[in-house]
Every structure is written in C-alpha cells, then in structure tokens.
C-alpha distance (Angstrom), angle and dihedral (degrees) to the residues before:
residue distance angle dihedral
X1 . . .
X2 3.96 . .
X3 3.91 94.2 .
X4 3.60 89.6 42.3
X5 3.91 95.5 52.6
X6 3.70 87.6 46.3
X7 3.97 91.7 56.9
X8 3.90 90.1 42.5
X9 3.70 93.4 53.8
X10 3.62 96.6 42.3
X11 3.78 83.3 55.9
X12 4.08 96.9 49.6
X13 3.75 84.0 44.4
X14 3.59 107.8 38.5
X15 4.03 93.3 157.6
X16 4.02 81.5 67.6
X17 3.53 91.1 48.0
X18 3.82 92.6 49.9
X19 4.16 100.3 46.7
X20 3.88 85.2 42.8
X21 4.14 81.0 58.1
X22 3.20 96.4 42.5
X23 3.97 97.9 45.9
X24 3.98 89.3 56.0
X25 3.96 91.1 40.3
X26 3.93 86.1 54.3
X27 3.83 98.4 40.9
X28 3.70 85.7 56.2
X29 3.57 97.6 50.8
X30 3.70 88.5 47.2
X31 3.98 96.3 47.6
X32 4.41 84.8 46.7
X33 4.03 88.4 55.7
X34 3.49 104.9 41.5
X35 3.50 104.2 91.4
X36 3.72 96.4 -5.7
X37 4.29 78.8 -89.2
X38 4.02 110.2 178.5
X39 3.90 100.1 1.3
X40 3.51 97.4 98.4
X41 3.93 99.5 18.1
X42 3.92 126.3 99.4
X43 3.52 104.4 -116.7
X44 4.31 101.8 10.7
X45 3.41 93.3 110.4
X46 4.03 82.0 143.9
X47 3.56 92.0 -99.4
X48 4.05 90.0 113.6
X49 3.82 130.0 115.8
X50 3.45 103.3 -98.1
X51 3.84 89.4 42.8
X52 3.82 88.9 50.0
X53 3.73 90.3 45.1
X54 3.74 89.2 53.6
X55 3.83 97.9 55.5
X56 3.99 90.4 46.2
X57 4.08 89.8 51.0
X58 3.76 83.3 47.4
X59 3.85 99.7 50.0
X60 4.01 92.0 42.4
X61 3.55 90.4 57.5
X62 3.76 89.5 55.2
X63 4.16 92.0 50.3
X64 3.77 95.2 44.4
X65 3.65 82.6 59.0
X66 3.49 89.0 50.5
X67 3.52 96.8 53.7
X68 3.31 97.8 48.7
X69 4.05 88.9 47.4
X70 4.20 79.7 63.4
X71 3.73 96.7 38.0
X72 4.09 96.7 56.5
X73 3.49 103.4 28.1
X74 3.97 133.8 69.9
X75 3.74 98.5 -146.4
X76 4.04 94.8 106.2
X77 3.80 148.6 0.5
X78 3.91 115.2 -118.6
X79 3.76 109.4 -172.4
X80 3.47 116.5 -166.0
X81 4.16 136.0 172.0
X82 4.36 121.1 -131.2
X83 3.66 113.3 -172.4
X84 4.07 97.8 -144.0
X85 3.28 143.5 173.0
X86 4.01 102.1 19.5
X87 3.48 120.6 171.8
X88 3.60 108.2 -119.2
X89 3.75 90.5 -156.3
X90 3.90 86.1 61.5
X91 3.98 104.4 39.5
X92 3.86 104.4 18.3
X93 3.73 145.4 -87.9
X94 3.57 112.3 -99.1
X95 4.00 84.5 -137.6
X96 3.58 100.2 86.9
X97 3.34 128.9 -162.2
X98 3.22 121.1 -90.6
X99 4.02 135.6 -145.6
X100 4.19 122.3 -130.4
X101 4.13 108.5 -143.9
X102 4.02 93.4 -125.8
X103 4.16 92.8 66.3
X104 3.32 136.4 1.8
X105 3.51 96.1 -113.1
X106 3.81 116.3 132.9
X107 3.38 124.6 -129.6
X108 4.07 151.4 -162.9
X109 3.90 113.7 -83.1
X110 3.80 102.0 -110.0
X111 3.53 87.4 -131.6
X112 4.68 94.3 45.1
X113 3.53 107.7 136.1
X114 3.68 90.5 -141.0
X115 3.31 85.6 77.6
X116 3.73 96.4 56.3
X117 3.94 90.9 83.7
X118 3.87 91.5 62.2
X119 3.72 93.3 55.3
X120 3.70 102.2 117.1
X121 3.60 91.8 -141.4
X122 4.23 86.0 60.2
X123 3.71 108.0 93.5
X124 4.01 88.4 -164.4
X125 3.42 90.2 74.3
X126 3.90 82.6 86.8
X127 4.02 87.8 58.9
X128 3.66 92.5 52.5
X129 3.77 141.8 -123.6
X130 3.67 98.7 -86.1
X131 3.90 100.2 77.9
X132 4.16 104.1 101.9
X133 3.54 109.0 -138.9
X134 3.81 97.7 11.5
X135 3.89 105.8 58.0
X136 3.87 95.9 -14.1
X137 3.87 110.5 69.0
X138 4.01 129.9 -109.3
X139 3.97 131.4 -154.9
X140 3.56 122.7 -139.3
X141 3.92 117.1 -160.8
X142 3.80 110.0 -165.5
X143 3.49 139.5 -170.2
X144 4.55 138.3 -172.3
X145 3.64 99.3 -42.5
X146 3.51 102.2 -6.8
X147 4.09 99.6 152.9
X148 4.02 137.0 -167.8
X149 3.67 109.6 -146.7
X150 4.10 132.5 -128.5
X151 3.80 107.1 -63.2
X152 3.50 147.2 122.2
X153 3.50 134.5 -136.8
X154 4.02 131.0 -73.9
X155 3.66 96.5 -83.5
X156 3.36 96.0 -5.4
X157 3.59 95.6 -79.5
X158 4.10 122.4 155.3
X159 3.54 124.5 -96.8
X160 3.89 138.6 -157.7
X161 3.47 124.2 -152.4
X162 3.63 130.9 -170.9
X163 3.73 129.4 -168.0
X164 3.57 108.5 -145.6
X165 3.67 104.8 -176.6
X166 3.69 146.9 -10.9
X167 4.16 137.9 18.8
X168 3.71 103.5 9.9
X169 3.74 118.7 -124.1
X170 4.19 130.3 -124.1
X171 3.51 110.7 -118.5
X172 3.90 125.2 -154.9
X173 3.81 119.6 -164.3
X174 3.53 134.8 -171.4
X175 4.32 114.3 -161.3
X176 4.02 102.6 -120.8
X177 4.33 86.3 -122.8
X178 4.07 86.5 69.0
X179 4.07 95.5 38.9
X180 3.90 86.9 100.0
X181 3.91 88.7 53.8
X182 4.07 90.8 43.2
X183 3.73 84.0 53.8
X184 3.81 104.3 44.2
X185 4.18 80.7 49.2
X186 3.26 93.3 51.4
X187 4.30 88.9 54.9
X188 3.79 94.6 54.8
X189 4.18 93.8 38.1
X190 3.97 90.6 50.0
X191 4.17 110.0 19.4
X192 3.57 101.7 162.3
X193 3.57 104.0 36.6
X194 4.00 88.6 57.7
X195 3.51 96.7 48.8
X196 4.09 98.5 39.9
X197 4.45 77.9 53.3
X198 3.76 113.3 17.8
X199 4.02 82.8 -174.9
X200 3.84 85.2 58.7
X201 4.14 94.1 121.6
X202 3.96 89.1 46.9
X203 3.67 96.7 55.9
X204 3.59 90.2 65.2
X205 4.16 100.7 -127.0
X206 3.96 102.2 110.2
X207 3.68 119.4 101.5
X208 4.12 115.1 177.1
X209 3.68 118.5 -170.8
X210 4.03 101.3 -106.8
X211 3.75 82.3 -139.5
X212 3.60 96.9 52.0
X213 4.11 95.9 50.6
X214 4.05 83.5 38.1
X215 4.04 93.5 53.2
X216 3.70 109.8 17.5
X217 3.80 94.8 45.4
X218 3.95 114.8 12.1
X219 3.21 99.5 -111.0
X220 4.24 118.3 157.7
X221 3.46 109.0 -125.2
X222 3.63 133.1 166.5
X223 3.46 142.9 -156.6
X224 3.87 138.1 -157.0
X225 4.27 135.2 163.9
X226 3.80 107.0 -127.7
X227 3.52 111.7 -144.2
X228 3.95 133.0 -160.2
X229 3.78 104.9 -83.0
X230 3.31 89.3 23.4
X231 4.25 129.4 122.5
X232 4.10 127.0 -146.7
X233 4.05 118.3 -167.2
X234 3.26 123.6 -162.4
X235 3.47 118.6 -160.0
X236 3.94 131.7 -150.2
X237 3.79 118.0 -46.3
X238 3.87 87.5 -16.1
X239 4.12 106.2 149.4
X240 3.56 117.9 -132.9
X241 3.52 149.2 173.3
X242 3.94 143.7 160.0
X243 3.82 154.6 154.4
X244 3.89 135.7 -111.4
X245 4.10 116.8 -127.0
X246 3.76 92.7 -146.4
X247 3.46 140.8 -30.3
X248 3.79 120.3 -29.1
X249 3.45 148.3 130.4
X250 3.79 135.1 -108.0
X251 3.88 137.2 174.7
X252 3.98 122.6 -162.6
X253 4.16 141.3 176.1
X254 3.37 132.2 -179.1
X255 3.98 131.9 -127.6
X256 3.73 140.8 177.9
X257 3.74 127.4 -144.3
X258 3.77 134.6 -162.9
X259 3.98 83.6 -96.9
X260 4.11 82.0 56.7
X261 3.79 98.0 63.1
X262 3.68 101.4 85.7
X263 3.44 96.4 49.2
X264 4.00 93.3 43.5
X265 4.26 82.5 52.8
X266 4.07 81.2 55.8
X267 3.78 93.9 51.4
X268 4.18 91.5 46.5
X269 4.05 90.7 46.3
X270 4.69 79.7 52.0
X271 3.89 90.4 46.1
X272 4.42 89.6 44.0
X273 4.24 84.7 52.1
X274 3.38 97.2 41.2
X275 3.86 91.1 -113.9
X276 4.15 94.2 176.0
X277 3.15 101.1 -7.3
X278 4.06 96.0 -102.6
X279 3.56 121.9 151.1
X280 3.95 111.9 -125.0
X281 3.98 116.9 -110.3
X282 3.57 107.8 -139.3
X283 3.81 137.5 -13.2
X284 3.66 110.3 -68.7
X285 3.98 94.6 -176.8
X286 3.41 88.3 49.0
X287 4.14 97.6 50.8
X288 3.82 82.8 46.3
X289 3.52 92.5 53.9
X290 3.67 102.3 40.0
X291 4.20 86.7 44.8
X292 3.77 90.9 58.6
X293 3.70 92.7 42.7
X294 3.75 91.0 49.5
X295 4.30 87.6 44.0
X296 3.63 90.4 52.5
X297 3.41 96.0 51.1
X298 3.83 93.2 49.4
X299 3.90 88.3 41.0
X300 4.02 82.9 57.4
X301 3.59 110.8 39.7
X302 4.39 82.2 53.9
X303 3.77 86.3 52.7
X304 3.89 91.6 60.5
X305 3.38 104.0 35.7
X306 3.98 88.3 60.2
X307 3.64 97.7 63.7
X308 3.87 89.0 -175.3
X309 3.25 95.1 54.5
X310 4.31 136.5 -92.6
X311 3.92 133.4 -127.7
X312 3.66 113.2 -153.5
X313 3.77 129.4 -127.2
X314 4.07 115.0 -100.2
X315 3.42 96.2 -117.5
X316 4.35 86.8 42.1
X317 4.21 80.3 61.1
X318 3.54 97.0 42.2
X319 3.64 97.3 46.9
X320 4.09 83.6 51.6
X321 3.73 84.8 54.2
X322 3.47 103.3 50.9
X323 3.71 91.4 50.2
X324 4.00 87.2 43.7
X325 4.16 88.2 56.0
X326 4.28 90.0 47.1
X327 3.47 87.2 49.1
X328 3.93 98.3 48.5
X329 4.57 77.7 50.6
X330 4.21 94.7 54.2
X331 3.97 81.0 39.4
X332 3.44 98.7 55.9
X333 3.79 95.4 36.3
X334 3.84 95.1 52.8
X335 3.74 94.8 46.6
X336 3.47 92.5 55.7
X337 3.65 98.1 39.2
X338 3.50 89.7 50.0
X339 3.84 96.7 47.2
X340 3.70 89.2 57.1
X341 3.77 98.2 49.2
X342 3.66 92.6 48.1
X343 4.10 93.0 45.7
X344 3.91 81.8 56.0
X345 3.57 101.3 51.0
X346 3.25 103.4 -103.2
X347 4.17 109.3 156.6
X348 4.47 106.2 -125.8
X349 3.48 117.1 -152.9
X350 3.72 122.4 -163.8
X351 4.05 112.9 -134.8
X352 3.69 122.7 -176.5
X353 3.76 107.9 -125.8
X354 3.74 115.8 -102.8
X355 3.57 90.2 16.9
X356 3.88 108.8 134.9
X357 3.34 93.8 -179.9
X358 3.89 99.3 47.0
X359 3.67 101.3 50.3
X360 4.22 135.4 36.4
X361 3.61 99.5 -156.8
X362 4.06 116.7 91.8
X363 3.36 123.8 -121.6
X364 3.37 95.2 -141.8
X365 4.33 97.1 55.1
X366 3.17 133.3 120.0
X367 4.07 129.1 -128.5
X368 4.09 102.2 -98.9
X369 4.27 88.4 -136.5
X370 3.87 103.0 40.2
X371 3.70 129.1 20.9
X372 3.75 97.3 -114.7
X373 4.25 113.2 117.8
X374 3.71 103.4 -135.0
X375 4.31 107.0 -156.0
X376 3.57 92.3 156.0
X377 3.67 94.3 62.9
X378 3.73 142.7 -15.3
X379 3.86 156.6 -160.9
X380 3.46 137.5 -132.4
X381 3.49 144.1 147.5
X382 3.60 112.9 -126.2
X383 4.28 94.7 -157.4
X384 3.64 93.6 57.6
X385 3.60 99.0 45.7
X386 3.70 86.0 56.1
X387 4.02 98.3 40.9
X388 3.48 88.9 56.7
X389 4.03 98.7 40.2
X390 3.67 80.0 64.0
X391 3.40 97.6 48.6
X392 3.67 89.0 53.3
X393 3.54 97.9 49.0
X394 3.45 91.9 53.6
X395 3.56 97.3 54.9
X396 3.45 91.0 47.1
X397 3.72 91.7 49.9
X398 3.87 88.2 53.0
X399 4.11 88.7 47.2
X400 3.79 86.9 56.0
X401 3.72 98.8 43.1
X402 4.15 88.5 49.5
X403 3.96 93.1 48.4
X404 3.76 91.1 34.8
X405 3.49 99.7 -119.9
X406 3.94 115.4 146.8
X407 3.41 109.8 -82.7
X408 3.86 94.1 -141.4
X409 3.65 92.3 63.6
X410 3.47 92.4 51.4
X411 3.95 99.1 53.2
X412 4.00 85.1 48.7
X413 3.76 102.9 51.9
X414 3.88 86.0 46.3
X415 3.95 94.4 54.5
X416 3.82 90.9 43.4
X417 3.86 97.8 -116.8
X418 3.55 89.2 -62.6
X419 3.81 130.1 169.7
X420 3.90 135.4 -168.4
X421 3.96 83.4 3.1
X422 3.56 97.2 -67.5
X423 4.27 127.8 115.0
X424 3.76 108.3 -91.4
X425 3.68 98.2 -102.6
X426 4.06 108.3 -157.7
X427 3.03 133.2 91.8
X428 4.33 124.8 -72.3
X429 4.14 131.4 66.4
X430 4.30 99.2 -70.3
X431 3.74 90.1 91.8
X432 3.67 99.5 31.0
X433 4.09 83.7 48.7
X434 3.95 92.0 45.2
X435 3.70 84.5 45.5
X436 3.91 98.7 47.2
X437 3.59 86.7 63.3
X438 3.44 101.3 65.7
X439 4.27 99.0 126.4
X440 4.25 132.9 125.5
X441 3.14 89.0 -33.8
X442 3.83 97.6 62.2
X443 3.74 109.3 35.4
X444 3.53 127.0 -178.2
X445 3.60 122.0 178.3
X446 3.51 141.9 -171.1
X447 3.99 141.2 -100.2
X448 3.83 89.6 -83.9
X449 3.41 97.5 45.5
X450 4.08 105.8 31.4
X451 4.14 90.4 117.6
X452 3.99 90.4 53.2
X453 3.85 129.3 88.7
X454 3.83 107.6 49.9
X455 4.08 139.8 19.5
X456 4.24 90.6 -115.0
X457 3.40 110.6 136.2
X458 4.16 109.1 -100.8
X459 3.88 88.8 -113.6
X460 4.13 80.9 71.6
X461 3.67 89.0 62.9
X462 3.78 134.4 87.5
X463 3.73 122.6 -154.6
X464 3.87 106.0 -150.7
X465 3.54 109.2 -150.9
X466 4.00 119.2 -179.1
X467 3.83 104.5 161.2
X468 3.49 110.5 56.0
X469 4.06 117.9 -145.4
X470 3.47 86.7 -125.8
X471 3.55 93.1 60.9
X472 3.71 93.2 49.2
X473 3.82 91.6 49.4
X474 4.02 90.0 53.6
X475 4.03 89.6 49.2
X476 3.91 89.1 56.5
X477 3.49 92.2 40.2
X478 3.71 84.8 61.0
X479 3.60 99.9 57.8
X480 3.49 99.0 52.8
C-alpha cells in the first residue's frame, strides 16, 4: 500500500515527481564534478555512498517541501495511514536475536531496547519493564508523509529512536532550554485551539512550520534526515516532530538519566497545576526515592568491601547529589503537606508500602484535581467512598434483579470480594476488579489538594502516608 500510494501520488502530482528527478539527477552531476570523483576511477561510476547519499539528501529536501506545501495550504487533502505505537512485546522487536558460533543458543541483540531498562545508568528501571512505550518498546510503521506531531515525551523523559529499515524520516527538534519559548509561540500562532484543549501539544495533532517558529518568533529549531541504521535521541523536554519519506520501519523507548531528574521534577510540578491536563505515568517521588535507596545501598556495600578505603568516581558523587537535592524537594513538600493536613484534622494512617492488605489507596492513582500520582502519600475521604459504594451496589443490585441474575453475585463483584471492609487480599481478579474501578466516584488526591473534592468535614478524611519523612531523611543521610 505505501509503494503504491507513492506511485499514485507521483502520478497526480507529476511536477513533484519531476523536481524530485531532477534534484537526484543534479546531485549526481554535482557529486561526479567535484573533484573530478569517478570519471577517471575504475569503479566511480557515481554509484558510491557518498554519491548515493547525496541524491537522497537532495530528493528529501524536495518532499519536505512538499509536505509542508500540503500541511499549510488548503489547496488539497492528502490522506495518509502511520502504523504507531506497537507494542514490541506483542508484534516484535526489529532487533532480533542473534546466534554466538560456540552454541546455538540465541541471544539479546546488543543493541534490543528491552534491554535499555537494565542499564544501570536508567533510573526507569525502578518503574519497571512493563510500561509500553515508556520502558517497554513501540514500533512505528510509516509511510509518504506519514508525520508525528510537536511533543515531548511523558514526563519529559528522553527517547531513542532507531530506524530500522526503509525511507528515512525528517526530524525536527527543539533543545529542552527553548521549550518554554516553543510553547509561548505556539499560544500566539494557534490561540483558540490551545485554549478550547490546553492538552492540545500532548495529543499529538499540531504541526508548526519550523520556519515559522524559527523566523516569526526565535525559536531554535533543528533539523536532521534519519537514515536506515541510523539513531535519533531526544533529550529531556526537547520538542520534536517529523515526517517519513516512504515506507519504513522504526522501533523506539524511552529512558531517564540522573541528568533527567530536574526536568522530570518540572513535568510533576505541570501534572500538580494541571499544566495540559495530562495525567502523570508513574510515581516520580517514588522512583526518586527508591533510586536513592537502591544508590545508597550500592554506595555502601562498595564502602565495606574495600577495607582500605574507596574514592568514588565524579559523576558516582554527583549522581548521589542530584538524588540528595530531589530528595531534600519530596522532603520538604511532604512535611509541609503533611503539617497542614494534620493541623486541619485530617486522620493519617501509616501503610506499609506494597502492602495490599494494609492500605486502600492504589499505587498506581492519580490525584482527582491535578494530574500528579501521589505514592508517597494520599487523600481521601472516607464518607464519599462509602456513599457512593452504596450507590453502586444498588444499581448493580437493580441491574441484576432486571436481567435476573442473582442478586448476591452482583453485590459481591461490586465490593471486590471484600470482608470486614477491607480489599480481599488473596490471590485472583475480585480485588484487582474492585480495584480497577477506582474513577469519580472514588477520588483520592494528593498533598496539595487533600482539602478539595467534597464539603465533608476533614475529620472524614484519611491521609495515607507510606514513606515516612524519616525514612527519606535516613536515605539522604546515606549519600552524603
């Protein structure tokens, strides 16, 4: 289908089709006389690499002005098809395995981004490896024109993206120091789009013309033609967008150093104010926190296996104190948003982490009034969680009666299996189902927002607290 819409277009458009000729034709001719290269040389018939690099640089110049032609003008509709977002855990990495000549045992492609998360240098590896598209790998399958819009990355973490085969694609980058600039452009180019979607540049429809943020509003961009074989990294908070030149396949993951942190602490303060409107991914306090408990413990168990003694690395130390600093920022924020809930009467209850049974509160939830997902500690009120249980058991008691279902059944799948008030606890789906539900009509909200939601009286809520401060105070006192 890609090759075939390529062929039809050229044929609709066969002024496209011609300069595309003609910019290869005069590449060529160009590459042949500079130097006298090939005319008097066995072999340089002009059919070399550079020479064949040369005539593709040429032609993609001629179809990104093409696709911008489409893009900013009314004259036609192009309608093309992009095959994103794939789990590679589903459909395949294009890094196959491969096979070592002493056994036949298969194994990892050096270069498998699945392998990415267990790079010690990749703080996700706290997150896990089964997020797709954040630590677990996606395939993109392009086609002519086939674009990716401005964005950056889920909290504004670095990506890599390989191009495994086929057309290569136009990249357009902005450097994460000018992403306020790209954004404030963005607000006077496109007004009332933003403010009918405030999450307008995370839905991935916007495409600026490069040339009109570059000239019209000083905004760095930069620009680079992907190749097959070829990687693009994208670092923190660094917008980017871009088009493929035909059909061709690509596979990308993202990852987040110690260099990352900063900019992820950005993203989380966007997600707490709402800043468009996107719901966090994970927990960064908690990867913070778990990282630094993880360093220290590293940092430790080197100490005393060097009985005479060990001097760290720079960049050992000054990973320590970057997770020190983020640590002193959850500190800070918890003790004060903890003080304040407690001065208002607001009931704490201490929950071991992990423990299913202890607590009622995901870990995986986000805060009902922002977008941030507070792990460390969280807010709920206990009489509208029950008002509205009710109100949902009811309604599926009434369901069951009209269907004639037993109405037993029904009143235990809605409460999860539970007994004595608490989540069912062992093993199976009832808790993960009762869990799963967890919407409007269960809020939970965070630090910031623990007095928001409902006119209850504060003795009706429950802070959930399960990382203590002083536990966070002993993990930076560790990595001094």
């Amino acid at each position: 289908m890609a090759d075939a819409f390529v062929d039809a277009y050229k044929t609709k458009h066969p002024e496209f089709a011609a300069r595309a000729d003609e910019a290869r034709r005069d590449a060529r001719l160009e590459r042949l006389s500079s130097e006298n290269l090939g005319l008097n040389q066995p072999g340089g018939d002009g059919d070399d690499v550079d020479t064949a690099d040369a005539m593709l640089d040429a032609e993609a110049r001629v179809v990104q002005e093409e696709f911008w032609r489409i893009v900013e003008t009314d004259v036609e509709s192009v309608r093309v098809e992009y095959g994103s977002d794939l789990d590679a855990d589903v459909y395949g990495t294009g890094f196959a395995p491969t096979t070592c000549d002493s056994d036949s045992a298969s194994t990892h492609h050096a270069w498998d981004f699945n392998e990415l998360i267990h790079h010690p240098s990749n703080l996700l590896r706290v997150v896990g490896s089964d997020v797709p598209g954040l630590t677990r790998p996606w395939l993109y399958f392009g086609m002519l024109f086939s674009a990716f819009c401005w964005h950056v990355e889920d909290h504004y973490l670095g990506s890599v993206n390989y191009l495994h085969a086929g057309a290569p694609k136009t990249w357009y980058g902005v450097p994460g120091a000018s992403a306020d600039a790209f954004e404030d452009a963005v607000r006077v180019m496109v007004p009332g789009l933003l403010d009918a979607a405030p999450d307008l540049l995370h839905r991935l429809v916007t495409l600026v013309p490069p040339a009109a943020l570059r000239d019209g509003h000083g905004v760095e961009v930069f620009q680079a033609l992907q190749k097959p074989g070829e990687f693009v990294v994208t670092w923190p908070r660094a917008y980017h967008a871009g088009f493929s030149h035909g059909h061709n396949v690509g596979e990308a993951v993202n990852f987040g150093t110690a260099e990352w942190v900063s900019a992820g602490r950005s993203a989380v303060e966007g997600y707490a104010r709402g800043v468009g409107k996107r719901d966090a991914v994970f927990s960064h306090d908690r990867m913070v926190v778990d990282t630094a408990r993880d360093f220290a413990r590293r940092l430790k168990d080197t100490s005393l296996s060097d009985s005479g003694g060990v001097v760290f690395a720079p960049w050992i130390r000054a990973v320590a104190n970057t997770l020190r600093d983020e640590l002193a920022v959850i500190l800070r924020e918890q003790e004060e948003g903890q003080r304040m809930l407690k001065t208002r009467g607001v009931r704490v209850e201490r929950v071991a982490d992990g423990d299913e049974s202890g607590g009622v509160v995901d870990d995986e939830v986000c805060c009902a009034s922002c977008k941030s997902m507070p792990h460390l500690a969280t807010v709920r009120c206990v009489r509208c969680w029950s008002e509205n249980e009710k109100l949902e058991v009811q309604k599926a008691i009434a369901r069951a009666r009209a269907e004639g279902k037993s109405v037993a059944g029904a009143a235990f799948a809605m409460l999860g299996g539970r007994k004595h008030g608490k989540p069912f606890a062992g093993a199976g789906g009832a808790s993960n189902r009762y869990r799963a539900r967890r919407d409007v009509a269960r809020p939970v909200y965070c630090l910031r927002h623990g007095m928001e939601g409902c006119s209850h009286a504060p003795a009706c809520r429950v802070l959930e607290v399960k990382q203590d401060v002083d536990a966070i105070k002993a993990v930076m006192e560790a990595l001094r």
